[in-house]
N, C-alpha and C positions, 0 to 999 in steps of 0.2 A: 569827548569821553576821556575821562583819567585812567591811565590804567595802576591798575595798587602795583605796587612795589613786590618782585619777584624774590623770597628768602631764601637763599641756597648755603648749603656745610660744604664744602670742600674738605675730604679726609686724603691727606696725602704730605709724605713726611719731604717732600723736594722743596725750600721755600721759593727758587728760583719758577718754580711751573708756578704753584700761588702765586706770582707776580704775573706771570702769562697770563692766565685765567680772571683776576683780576682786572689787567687789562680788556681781555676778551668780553669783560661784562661790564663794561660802558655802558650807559641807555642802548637799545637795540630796535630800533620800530616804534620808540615812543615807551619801552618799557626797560624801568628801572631795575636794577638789582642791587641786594644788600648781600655780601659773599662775607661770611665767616670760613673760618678754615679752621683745622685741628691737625699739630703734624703726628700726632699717634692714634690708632683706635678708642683706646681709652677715652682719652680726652674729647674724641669724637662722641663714644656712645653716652656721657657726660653731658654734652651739648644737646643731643638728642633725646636725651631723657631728661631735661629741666624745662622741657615745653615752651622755650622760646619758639617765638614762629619761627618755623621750619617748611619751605613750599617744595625743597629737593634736595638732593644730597647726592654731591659726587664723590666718586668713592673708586679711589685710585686701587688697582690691583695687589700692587707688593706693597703692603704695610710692614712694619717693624714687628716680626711676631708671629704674624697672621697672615692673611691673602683679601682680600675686597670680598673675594666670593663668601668667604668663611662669616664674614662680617656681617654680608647680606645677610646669610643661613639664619645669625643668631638676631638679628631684626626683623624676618618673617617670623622665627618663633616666636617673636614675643606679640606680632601683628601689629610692627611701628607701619601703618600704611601711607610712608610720606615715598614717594616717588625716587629712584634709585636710577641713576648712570655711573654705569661702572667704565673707568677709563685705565688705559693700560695702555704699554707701548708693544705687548705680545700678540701677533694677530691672528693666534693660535683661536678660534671659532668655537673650541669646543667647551671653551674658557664661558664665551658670551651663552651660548647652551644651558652650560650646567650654572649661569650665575641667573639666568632669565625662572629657570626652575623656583629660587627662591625669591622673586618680586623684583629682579632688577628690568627694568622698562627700554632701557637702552644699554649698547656697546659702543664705545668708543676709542678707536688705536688714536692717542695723545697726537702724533705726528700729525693725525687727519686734520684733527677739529681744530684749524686756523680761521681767524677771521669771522665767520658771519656761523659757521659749523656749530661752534658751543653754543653760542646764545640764541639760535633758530632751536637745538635741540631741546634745552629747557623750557623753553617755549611752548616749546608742541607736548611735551613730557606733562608739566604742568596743567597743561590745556585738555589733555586727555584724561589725567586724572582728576580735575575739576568735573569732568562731563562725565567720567565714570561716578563721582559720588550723586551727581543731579541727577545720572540714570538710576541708581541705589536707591535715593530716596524719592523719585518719580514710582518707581518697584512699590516700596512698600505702602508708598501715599494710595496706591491702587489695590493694592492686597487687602487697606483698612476698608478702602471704600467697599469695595466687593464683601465683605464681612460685613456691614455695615446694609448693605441693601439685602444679603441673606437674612439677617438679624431681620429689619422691618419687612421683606416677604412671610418670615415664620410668624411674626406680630398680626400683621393681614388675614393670614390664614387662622388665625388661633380667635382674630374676634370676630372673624365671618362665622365660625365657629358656633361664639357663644351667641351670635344675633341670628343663626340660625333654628337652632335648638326652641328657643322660646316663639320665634315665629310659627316653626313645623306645629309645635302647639295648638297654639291660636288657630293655624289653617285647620289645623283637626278636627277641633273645637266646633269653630264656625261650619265646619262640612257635616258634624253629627246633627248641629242643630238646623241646618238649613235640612236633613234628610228626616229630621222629626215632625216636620212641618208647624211650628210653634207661632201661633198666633202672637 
């Protein structure tokens, strides 16, 4: 089995970490990655908003400007639902708290994620929000069906209905004359 090609943004103004991270995302397990980067948000929300495939986007904490968090806030308003690791070298917790509030899926302190750390997390990040939208539309494929056999339960009901009416009838009918005694 192939596995497709993993699309990640890298938003972070350091080029020297883009080299690390690049590095870090070699094939991993048999799965490729294509890393773009952006060293300003700008040119980040740019990338993100010209619908090239997009499967994740890391997203460094001190931006030029801005914060990573501040970044995420205004890509849950707009409901960009691509998958968010916010990486930072502050191991301040309350950071990863208030940045999970707005859709970021992971935290990451930059010093941790050596070696196998990055690209296992994209992985599972990825993987988790592929099976979040198969549950979404498992959801609604079941919401249709169930409306859907309400819908033909009401149909059943409506032409027992009309094939009852006409037969009560007929029974009627045939009971006056059976009580008339009609040669």
């Amino acid at each position: 089995m192939e596995t497709s090609t993993i699309h990640v943004l890298l938003i972070d103004d350091n080029p020297q970490y883009v080299d690390v991270v690049r590095h870090f995302l070699r094939p991993f397990q048999g799965t490729p990655f294509e890393l773009r980067s952006a060293n300003d948000p700008l040119k980040g929300l740019e990338l993100i908003r010209s619908k090239a495939p997009l499967d994740l986007i890391l997203l460094d904490y001190f931006l030029p400007g801005t914060t990573g968090v501040e970044l995420a806030k205004m890509l849950f308003s707009e409901k960009i639902g691509i998958p968010i690791i916010l990486l930072t070298s502050n191991r301040d917790f309350r950071i990863a708290i208030e940045a999970m509030k707005y859709g970021v899926g992971d935290y990451l302190i930059k010093e941790d994620s050596v070696d196998t750390v990055l690209p296992r997390t994209i992985i599972n990040a990825v993987d988790r929000h592929r099976l979040s939208l198969k549950i979404a539309a498992a959801e609604k494929q079941k919401a249709m069906a169930e409306r859907t056999a309400e819908t033909v339960q009401e149909l059943v009901v409506t032409m027992c209905h009309e094939f009852n009416n006409p037969l009560a009838a007929i029974k009627i009918s045939a009971d006056i004359i059976l009580r008339q005694q009609i040669s």
